[in-house]
N, C-alpha and C positions, 0 to 999 in steps of 0.2 A: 507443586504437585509431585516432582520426579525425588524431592526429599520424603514428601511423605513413604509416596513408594518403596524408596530406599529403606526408610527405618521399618517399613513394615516386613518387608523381605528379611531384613536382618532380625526382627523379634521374632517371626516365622520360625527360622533357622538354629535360632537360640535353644526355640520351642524343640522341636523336632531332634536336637541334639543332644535335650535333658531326657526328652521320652525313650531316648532309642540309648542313653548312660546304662541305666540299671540292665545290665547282664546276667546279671547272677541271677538264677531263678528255681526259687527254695522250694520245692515240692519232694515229700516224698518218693514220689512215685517215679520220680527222675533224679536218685542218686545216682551218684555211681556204684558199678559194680565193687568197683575198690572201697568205698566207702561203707555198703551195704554189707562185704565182708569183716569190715573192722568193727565196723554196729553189732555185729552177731557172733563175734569173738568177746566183745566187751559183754553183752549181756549173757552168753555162758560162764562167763567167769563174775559176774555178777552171784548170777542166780546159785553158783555154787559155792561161792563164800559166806549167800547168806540163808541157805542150808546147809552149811558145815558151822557156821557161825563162829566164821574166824576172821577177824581183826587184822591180822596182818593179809589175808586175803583179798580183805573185802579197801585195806589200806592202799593198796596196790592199781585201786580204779579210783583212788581221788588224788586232787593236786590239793597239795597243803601249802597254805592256808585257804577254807575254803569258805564262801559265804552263806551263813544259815539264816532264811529269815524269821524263821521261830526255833529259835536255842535260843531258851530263858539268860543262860549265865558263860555266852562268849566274851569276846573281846570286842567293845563296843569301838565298828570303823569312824571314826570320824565323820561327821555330817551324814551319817545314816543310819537309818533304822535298823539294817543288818547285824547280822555277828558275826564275827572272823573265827574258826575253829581250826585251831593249829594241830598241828598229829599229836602233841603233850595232852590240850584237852580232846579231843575223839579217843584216843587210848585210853580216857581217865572215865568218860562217861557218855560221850555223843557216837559212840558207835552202837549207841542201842537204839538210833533213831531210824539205824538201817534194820534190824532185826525187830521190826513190828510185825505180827501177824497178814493183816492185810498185806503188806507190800510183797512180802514173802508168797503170800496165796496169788498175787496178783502176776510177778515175777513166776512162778512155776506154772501158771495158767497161759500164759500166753507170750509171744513172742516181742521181741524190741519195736519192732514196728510196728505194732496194732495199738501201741502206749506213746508212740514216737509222734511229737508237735516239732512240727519245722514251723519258723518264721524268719522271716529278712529285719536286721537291724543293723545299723552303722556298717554298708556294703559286706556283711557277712550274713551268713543263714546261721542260725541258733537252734540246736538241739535239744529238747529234753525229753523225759518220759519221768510218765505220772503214775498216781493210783490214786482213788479215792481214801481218802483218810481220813473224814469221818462221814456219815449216810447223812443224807439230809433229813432233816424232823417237819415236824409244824410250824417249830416255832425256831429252827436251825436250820439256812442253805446250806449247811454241811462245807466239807471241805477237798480240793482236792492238794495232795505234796508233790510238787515236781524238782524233779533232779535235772539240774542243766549242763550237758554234757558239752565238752571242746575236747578238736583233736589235739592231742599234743605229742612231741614225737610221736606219730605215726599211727598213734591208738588215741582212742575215746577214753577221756575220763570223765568224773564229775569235779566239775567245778564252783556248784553252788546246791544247793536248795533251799525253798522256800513255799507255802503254802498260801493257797490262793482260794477265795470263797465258788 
């Protein structure tokens, strides 16, 4: 009886030890100030590179190579369906997937945070922001494009996008 006891105390304990792991807690609305500042640095400089619609601007808020999961003609990753877009091809042609109308109306309309998804994955919170990218129809749920941002030294960049029903 004092074994069962025992193991039970210890699977308790186990329990209580994995519940109270996850620390991190991914909320908007509980950044930091420090982070809130670099979120709102990154999308001023955003929104005006792609209302100057300059390439080497707008070059400046991605890490290259970056993951696009609808660019027809990347560089196919290994074992996924993504594409890898290195600064050679974005220069050559995929920087015009930042200069679409929508995103541009979406970006001068409203601020980083009212487009900003936070979630928890692999003990980190993940960042992006979206826009509808195509409306939905009748016979189309439409689409929304998000840009998924990481800090890297010290600022936000983009490190991916891809679009999602």
């Amino acid at each position: 009886m004092k074994t069962v006891r025992y193991l039970l105390l210890i699977l308790f304990l186990i329990c209580v030890n994995c519940i109270s792991a996850q620390t991190v807690v991914c909320d908007k609305s509980k950044m930091s100030k420090h982070d809130r500042v670099l979120l709102e640095k990154f999308w001023l400089q955003f929104r005006k590179a792609l209302n100057a619609k300059r390439n080497l601007q707008l070059s400046k808020l991605i890490v290259f190579p970056f993951e696009c999961g609808y660019c027809p003609n990347g560089a196919i990753i290994a074992k996924s369906v993504d594409r890898l877009v290195n600064r050679k091809l974005f220069e050559k042609e995929y920087f015009e997937i930042f200069f679409r109308s929508k995103l541009r109306r979406t970006v001068n309309n409203s601020t980083g945070f009212e487009n900003l998804f936070v979630w928890y994955s692999y003990d980190v919170c993940k960042y992006a922001v979206g826009y509808v990218s195509t409306e939905p129809t009748r016979d189309n749920e439409g689409a929304q494009t998000l840009f998924t941002l990481a800090k890297v030294k010290g600022e936000f960049k983009i490190v991916s996008t891809y679009t999602v029903p």
